[in-house]
C-alpha positions in Angstrom: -184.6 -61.4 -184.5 -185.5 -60.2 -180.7 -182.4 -57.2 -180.3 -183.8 -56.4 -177.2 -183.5 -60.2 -176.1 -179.9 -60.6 -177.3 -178.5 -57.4 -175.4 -180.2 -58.6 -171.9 -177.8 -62.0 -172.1 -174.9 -59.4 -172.0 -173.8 -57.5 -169.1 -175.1 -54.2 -169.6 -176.9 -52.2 -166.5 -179.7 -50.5 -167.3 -183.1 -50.4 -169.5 -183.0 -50.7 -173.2 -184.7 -47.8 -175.0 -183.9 -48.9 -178.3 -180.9 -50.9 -181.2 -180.7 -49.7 -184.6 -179.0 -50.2 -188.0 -175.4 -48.5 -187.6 -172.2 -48.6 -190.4 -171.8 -49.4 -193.5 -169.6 -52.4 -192.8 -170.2 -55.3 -195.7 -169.3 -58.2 -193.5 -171.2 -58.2 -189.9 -174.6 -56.8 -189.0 -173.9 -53.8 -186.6 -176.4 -51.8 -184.0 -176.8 -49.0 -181.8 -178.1 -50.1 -178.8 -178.9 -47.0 -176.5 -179.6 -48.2 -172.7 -181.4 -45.7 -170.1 -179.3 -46.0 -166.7 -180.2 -45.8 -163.2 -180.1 -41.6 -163.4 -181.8 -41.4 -166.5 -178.6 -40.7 -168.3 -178.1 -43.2 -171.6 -175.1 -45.0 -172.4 -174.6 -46.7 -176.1 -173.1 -50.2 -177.3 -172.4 -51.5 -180.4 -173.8 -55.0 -180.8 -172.2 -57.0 -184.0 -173.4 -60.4 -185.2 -170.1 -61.7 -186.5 -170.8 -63.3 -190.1 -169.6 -66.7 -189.5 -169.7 -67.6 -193.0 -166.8 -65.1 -193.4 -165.0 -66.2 -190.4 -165.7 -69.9 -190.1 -164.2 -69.9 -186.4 -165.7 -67.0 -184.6 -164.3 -68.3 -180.9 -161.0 -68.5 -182.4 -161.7 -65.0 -183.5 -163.2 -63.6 -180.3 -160.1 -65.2 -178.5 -157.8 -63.2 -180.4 -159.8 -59.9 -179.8 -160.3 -60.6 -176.0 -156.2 -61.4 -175.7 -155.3 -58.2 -178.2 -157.4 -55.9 -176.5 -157.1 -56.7 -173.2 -153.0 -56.6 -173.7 -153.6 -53.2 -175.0 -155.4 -52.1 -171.7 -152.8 -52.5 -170.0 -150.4 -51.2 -172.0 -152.4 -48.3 -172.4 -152.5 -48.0 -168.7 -149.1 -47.9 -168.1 -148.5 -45.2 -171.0 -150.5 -43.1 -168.8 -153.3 -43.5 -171.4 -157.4 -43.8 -171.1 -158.0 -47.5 -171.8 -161.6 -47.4 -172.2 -161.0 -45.0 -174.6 -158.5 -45.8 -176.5 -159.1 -49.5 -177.5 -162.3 -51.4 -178.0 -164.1 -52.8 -174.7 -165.5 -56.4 -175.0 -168.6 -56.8 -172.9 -168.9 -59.7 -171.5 -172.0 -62.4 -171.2 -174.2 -62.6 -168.0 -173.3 -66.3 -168.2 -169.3 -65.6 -169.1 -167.4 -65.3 -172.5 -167.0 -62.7 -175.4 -169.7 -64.0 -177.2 -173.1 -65.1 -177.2 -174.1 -68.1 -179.2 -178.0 -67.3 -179.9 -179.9 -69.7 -182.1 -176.9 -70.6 -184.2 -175.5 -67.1 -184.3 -172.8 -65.2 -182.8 -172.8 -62.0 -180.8 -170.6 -59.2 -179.5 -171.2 -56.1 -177.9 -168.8 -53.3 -177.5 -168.8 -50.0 -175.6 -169.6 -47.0 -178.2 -167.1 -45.0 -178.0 -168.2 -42.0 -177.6 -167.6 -37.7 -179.0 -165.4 -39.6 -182.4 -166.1 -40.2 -185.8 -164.7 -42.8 -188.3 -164.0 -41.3 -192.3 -164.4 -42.7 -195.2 -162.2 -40.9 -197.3 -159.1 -38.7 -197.1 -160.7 -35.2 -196.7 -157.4 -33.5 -195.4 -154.0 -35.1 -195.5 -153.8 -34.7 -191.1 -156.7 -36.8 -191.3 -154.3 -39.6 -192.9 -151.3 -39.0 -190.9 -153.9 -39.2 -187.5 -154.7 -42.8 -188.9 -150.9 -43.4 -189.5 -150.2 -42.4 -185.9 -152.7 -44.9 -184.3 -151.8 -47.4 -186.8 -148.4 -47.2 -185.8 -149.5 -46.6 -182.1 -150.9 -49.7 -182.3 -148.1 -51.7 -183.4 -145.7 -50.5 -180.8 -148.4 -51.3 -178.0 -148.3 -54.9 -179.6 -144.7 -55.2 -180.1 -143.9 -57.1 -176.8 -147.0 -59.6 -177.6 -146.9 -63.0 -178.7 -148.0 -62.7 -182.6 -147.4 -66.7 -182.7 -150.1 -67.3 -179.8 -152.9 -65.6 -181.8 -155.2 -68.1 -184.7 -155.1 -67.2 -188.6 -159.0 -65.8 -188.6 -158.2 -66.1 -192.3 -155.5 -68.8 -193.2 -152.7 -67.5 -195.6 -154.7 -63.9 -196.1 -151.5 -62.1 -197.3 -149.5 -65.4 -198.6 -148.8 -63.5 -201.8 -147.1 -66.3 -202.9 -150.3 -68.3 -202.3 -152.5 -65.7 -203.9 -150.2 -66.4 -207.1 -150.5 -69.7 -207.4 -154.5 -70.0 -206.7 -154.2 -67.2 -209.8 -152.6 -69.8 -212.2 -155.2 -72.3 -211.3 -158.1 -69.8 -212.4 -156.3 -69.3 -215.7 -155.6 -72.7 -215.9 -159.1 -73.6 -215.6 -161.0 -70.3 -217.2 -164.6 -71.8 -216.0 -166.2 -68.2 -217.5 -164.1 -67.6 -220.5 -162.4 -64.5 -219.2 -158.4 -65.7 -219.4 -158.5 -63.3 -223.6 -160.0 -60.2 -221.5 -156.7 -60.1 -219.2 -153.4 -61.3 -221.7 -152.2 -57.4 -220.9 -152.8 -58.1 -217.2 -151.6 -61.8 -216.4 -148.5 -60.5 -218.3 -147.5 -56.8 -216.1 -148.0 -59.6 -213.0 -145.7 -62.5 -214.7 -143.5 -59.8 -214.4 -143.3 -59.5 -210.6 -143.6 -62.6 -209.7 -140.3 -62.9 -207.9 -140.9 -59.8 -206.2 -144.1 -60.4 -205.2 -142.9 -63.4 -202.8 -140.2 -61.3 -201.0 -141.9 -60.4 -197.4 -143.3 -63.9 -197.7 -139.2 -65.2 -198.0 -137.8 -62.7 -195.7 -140.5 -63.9 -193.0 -139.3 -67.5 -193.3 -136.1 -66.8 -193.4 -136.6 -65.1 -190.0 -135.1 -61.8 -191.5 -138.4 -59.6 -191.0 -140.0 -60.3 -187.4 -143.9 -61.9 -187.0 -145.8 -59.5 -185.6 -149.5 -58.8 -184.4 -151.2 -57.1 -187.7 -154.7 -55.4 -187.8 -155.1 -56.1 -191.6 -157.1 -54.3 -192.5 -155.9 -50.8 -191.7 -158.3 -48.3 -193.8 -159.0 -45.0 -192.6 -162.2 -45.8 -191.4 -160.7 -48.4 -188.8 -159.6 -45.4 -186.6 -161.8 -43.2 -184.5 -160.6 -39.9 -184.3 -161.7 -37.4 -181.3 -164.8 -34.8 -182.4 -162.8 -32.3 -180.8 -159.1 -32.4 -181.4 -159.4 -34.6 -184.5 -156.6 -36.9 -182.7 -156.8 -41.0 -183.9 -157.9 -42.2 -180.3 -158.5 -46.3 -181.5 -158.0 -48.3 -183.7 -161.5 -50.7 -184.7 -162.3 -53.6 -186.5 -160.0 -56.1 -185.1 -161.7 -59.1 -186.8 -158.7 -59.8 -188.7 -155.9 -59.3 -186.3 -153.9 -62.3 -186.9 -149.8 -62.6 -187.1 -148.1 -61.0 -190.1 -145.9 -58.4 -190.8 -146.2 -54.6 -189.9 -145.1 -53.9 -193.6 -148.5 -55.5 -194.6 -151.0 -53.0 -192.3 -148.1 -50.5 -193.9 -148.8 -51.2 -197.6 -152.1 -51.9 -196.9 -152.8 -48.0 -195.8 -151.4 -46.8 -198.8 -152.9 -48.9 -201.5 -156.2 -47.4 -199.7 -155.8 -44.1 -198.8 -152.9 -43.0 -201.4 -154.3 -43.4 -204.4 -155.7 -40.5 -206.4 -158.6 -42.5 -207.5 -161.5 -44.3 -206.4 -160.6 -48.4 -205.9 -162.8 -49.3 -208.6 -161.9 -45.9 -211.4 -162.2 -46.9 -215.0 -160.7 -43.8 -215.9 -156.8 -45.1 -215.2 -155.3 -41.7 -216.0 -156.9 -40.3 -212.8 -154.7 -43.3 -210.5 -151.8 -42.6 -209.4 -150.1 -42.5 -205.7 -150.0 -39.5 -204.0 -146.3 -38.7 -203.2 -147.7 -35.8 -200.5 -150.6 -38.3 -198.4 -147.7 -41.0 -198.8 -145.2 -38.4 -196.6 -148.1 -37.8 -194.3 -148.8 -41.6 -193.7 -144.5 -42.1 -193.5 -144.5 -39.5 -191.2 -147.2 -40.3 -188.8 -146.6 -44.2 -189.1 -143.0 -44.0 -188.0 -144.6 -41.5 -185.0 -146.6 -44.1 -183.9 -144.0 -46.6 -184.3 -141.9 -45.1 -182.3 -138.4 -47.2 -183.5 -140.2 -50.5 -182.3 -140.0 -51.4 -186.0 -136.6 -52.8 -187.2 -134.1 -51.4 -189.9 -135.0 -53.2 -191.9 -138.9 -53.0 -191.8 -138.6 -49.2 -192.4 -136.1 -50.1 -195.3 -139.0 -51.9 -196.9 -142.2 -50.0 -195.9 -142.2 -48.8 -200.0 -142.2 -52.1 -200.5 -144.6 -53.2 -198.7 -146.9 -50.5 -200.4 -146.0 -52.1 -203.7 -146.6 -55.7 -202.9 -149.8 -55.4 -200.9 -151.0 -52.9 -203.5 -150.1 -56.2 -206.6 -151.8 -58.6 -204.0 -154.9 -56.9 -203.8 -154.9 -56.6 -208.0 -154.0 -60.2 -208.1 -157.1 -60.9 -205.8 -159.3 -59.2 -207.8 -158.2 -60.4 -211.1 -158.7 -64.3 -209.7 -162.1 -63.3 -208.5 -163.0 -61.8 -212.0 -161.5 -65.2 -213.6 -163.8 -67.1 -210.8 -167.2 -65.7 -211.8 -167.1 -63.0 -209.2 -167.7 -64.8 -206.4 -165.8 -63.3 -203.6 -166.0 -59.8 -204.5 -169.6 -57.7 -204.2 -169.5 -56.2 -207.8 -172.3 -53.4 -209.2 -171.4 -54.0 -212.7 -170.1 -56.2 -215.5 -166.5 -56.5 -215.3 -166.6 -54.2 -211.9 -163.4 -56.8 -210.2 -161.6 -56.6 -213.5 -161.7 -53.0 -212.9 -160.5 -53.0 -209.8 -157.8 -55.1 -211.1 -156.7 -53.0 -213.4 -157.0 -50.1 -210.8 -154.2 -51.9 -208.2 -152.0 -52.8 -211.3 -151.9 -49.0 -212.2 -151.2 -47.9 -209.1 -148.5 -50.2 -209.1 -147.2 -49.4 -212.2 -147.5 -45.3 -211.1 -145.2 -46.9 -207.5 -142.6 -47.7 -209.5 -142.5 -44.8 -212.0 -141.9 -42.9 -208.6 -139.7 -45.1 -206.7 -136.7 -43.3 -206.1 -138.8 -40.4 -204.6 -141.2 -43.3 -202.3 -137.5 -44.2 -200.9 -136.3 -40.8 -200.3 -139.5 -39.9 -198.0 -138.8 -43.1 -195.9 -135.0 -42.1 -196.0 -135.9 -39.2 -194.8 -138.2 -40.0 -191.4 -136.4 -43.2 -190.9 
């Protein structure tokens, strides 16, 4: 693979010096390119070869990022903001398009953003609530766009529904013998099945409202500025599809709030943490800035709960299915994880009357 050959078809000015390895992302291979302009003074890109075993439809995809993003400019723009900092700039092909399609592969490039970092992992709580305020920054800027116009990168992705029913099936079928290892399990999620369904209902019934959702709203999805350690933009828009703001919502918290690591065997050390929770309320409804509905805000707890059950559902089914989906580092890693969600869960509702009371009390 010629890097050097791939960034020329793009247009970039200037004389490449150099593209290495950059990110730990698990899905798309990701470089540095550094380019030497006309003065001498370098400029960096990030060039991405978008895993089109992942997503099967990567024009579909790039179509969505070039309308997002390019929606966001201008709304940016007219907030008095710094578009070409402040959301991701596609570079476009010397022959046209987002992409390049290079020997049965498909390429990006981006402008680096530049004096930010991305974390990892919650190392002070204003670190969460800066990733709450662009999150929520981000849905306001997208509240006037068509959601319905944009493609399903991944089809039914938080259908929990859906996720519940492909669950039966594995047990039903128990190819690897692993249906006895999970009674305790399959039974705490019997248990919510009703519940687990209710954005889905509320959605069709027209009573929540589609919106554009990033989906996969981690911290490490936001830069934040080397200097005032401000969430500046919001990254990794592969899965922006439509959905519901109370999915990015949950999604945040099953992530960031939880006192232990996604995959802790150790289940008294999970729990959520009631004080990162206020942050992320706080700085979420910031960012929102009353674009969201009543009733969203109503829900936001429950949108930690469900997307936090959806996540241990998926990695339950994936333990059931051989491990397939999943990366996993040991024997019964996913079932682990499983167990991890369902705790957390469990640890939601043990706490429930205080989750509403810090939504009631920022709403």
């Amino acid at each position: 693979m010629d890097i050097k050959k791939i960034i020329e078809k793009f247009d970039i000015a200037g004389r490449y010096l150099e593209g290495i390895p950059y990110g730990n992302g698990h899905i798309n291979d990701t470089y540095c390119i550094s380019m030497e302009e006309r003065r001498g003074e370098r400029r960096r890109y990030i060039l991405q070869k978008i895993n089109h075993h992942v997503f099967r439809e990567p024009d579909k995809l790039m179509e969505n990022i070039q309308n997002v993003t390019s929606y966001l400019k201008e709304m940016i723009r007219k907030n008095g903001g710094d578009p070409e900092r402040e959301t991701l700039q596609v570079i476009p092909g010397k022959s046209g398009g987002s992409y390049l399609l290079e020997d049965g592969e498909y390429w990006r490039v981006y402008k680096f953003i530049e004096d930010s970092i991305s974390l990892e992992k919650v190392e002070k709580p204003e670190d969460f609530y800066e990733s709450a305020v662009a999150f929520g920054r981000f849905q306001r800027l997208l509240s006037g766009f068509d959601a319905s116009s944009l493609h399903e990168t991944i089809p039914d992705f938080h259908n929990t529904k859906d996720r519940i029913k492909k669950l039966h099936k594995a047990v039903q079928e128990d190819r690897y013998h692993r249906v006895q290892d999970v009674a305790k399990e399959l039974a705490f999620i019997k248990e919510r099945e009703d519940e687990a369904g209710l954005l889905v209902d509320l959605l069709e019934k027209g009573e929540l409202p589609l919106r554009v959702t990033h989906n996969d709203t981690k911290l490490n999805n936001v830069m934040l500025d080397n200097k005032t350690g401000k969430g500046i933009c919001v990254i990794d828009l592969d899965t922006v599809m439509p959905g519901l703001a109370l999915y990015d919502f949950g999604d945040s918290i099953r992530f960031g709030a939880n006192t232990g690591a996604e995959d802790e065997q150790d289940l008294s050390k999970v729990s959520c943490d009631l004080n990162l929770f206020e942050w992320f309320v706080k700085g979420y409804l910031e960012g929102c800035a009353n674009s969201l509905t009543t009733k969203e805000v109503e829900l936001l707890p429950t949108g930690a709960k469900i997307m936090t059950l959806e996540c241990g559902i998926r990695f339950l089914m994936d333990y059931l299915e051989g491990d397939v989906y999943f990366k996993i580092h040991r024997e019964g890693h996913n079932l682990d994880r499983a167990r991890t969600q369902l705790k957390l869960v469990r640890d939601m509702e043990v706490h429930w009357n205080q989750l509403v009371e810090i939504v009631n009390k920022y709403k």
